[in-house]
C-alpha positions in Angstrom: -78.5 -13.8 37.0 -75.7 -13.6 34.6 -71.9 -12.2 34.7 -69.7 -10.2 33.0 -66.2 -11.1 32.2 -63.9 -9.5 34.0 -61.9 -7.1 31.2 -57.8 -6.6 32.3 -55.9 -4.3 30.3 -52.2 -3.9 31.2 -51.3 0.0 29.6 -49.7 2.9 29.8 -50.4 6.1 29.2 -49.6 7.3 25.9 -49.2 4.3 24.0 -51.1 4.5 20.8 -51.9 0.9 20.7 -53.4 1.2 24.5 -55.1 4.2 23.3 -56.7 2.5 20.6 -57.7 -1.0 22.8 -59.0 1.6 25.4 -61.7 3.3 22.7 -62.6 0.0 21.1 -62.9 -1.4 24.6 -65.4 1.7 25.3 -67.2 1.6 22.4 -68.3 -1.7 23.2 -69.6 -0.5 26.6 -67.1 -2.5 28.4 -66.1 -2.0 31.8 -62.9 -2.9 32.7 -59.8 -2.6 35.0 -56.6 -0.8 33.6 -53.3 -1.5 34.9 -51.2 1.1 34.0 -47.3 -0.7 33.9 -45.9 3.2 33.6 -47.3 4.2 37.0 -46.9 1.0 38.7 -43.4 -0.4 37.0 -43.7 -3.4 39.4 -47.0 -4.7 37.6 -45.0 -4.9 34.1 -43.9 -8.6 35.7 -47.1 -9.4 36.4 -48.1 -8.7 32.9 -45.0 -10.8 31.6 -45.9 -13.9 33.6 -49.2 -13.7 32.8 -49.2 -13.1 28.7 -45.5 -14.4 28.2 -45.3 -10.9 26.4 -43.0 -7.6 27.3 -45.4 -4.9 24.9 -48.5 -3.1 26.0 -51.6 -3.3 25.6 -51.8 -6.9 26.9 -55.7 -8.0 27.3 -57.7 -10.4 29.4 -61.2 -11.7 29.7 -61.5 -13.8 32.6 -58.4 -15.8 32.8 -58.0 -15.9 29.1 -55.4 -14.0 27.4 -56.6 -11.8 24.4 -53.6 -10.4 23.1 -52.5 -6.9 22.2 -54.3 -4.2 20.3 -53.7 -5.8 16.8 -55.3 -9.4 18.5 -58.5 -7.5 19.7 -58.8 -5.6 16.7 -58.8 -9.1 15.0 -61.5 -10.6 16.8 -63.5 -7.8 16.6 -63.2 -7.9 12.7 -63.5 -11.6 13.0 -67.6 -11.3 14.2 -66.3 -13.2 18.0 -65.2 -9.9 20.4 -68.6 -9.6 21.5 -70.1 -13.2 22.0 -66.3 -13.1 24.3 -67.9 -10.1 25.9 -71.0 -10.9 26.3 -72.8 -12.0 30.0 -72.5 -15.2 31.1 
């Protein structure tokens, strides 16, 4: 049997950048859990402590911090987004 990384995205709503991780995300076919910092303000600390950063989108896989919309993007470019993605 093999497993998925768990995806995090920390977002809000009408961010362009979030918008943008959110459709690369889904054109991948990835399932993941958003955690939108606009609706729940209190989870914008968790986000800090967890990527050191204060912008959104911040991305996870697993335990392992991705980076924003620009970092994704990069990986993705880079040929190694979906061997990240990929079962386990």
């Amino acid at each position: 049997m093999t497993d998925t990384p768990k995806v995090t995205i920390y977002s809000t709503r009408f961010c362009p950048f979030c918008v943008m991780a959110r459709r690369l995300l889904d054109k991948k076919g990835v399932h993941y859990q958003e955690i939108r910092v606009d609706a729940e303000p209190a989870r914008r600390d968790e986000m800090r402590t967890r990527s050191g950063r204060h912008t959104v989108p911040q991305v996870f896989v697993d335990d392992r911090h991705v980076g924003g919309y620009d970092d994704l993007c990069a990986l993705d470019c880079a040929g190694r987004l979906d061997s990240l993605l990929a079962p386990r």
